[in-house]
C-alpha positions in Angstrom: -0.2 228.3 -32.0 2.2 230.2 -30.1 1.9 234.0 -29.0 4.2 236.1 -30.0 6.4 237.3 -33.1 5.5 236.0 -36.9 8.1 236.4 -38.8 9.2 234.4 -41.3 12.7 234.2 -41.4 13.3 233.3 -44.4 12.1 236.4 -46.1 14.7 239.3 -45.8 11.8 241.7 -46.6 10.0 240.4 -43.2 13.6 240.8 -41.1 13.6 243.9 -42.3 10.3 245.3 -41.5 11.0 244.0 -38.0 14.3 245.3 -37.7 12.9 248.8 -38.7 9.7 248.5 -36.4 12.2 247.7 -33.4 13.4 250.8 -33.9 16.7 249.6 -35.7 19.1 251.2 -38.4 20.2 249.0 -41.3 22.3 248.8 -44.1 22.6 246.6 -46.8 26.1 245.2 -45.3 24.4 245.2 -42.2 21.9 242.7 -43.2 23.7 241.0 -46.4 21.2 241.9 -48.7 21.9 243.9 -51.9 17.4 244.6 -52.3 17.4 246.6 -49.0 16.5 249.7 -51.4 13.8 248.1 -53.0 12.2 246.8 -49.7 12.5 250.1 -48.1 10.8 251.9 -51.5 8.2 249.2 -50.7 7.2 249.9 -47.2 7.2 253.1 -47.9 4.8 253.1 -50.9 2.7 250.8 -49.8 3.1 250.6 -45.9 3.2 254.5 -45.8 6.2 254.0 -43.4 8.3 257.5 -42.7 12.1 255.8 -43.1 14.9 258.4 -43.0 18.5 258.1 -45.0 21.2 258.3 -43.3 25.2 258.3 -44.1 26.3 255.0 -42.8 28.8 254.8 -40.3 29.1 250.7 -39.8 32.5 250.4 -40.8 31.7 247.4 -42.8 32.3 248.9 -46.1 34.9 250.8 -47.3 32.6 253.3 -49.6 30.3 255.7 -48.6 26.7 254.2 -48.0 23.3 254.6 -46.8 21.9 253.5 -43.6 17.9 253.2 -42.7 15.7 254.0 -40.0 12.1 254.3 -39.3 10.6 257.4 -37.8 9.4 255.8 -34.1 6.7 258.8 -33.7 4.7 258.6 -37.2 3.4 255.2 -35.4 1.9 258.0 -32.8 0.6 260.1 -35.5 -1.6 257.9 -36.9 -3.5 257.2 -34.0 
C-alpha cells in the first residue's frame, strides 16, 4: 500500500473535504458541482468543521455566489 493521500477521486464529497483541509476556498463553479451546499452542511454537522461563507469573487459566474473555506485554527483548538 502506498503512503500517502486516500482520496477517492471519484467522490466530489472527498475532493472537497481535501480541498477544504488544504486550506482552500471553493465554489460550486469552482469545482462543477451543484451539491457543494449539501456537502459543506454535512461536514459541518457531522465532522464539526468551522467553514465560513464568503461572497465569491471567481469570476466564473455572472451572479452573485457563495464561496467556502475552512477555519485553519479550529484544527488547533481541538487539541
Amino acid at each position: 500500500m502506498q503512503a500517502g493521500r486516500l482520496v477517492n477521486i471519484n467522490s466530489k464529497y472527498q475532493q472537497i473535504k481535501y480541498l477544504l483541509d488544504s486550506d482552500e476556498e471553493i465554489c460550486k463553479y469552482q469545482i462543477e458541482y451543484d451539491g457543494l451546499r449539501k456537502a459543506i452542511d454535512y461536514l459541518k454537522r457531522v465532522h464539526n468543521y468551522t467553514i465560513y461563507r464568503n461572497d465569491c469573487q471567481c469570476g466564473l459566474h455572472p451572479r452573485k455566489h457563495f464561496s467556502y473555506e475552512k477555519d485553519w485554527a479550529s484544527d488547533y483548538a481541538k487539541s
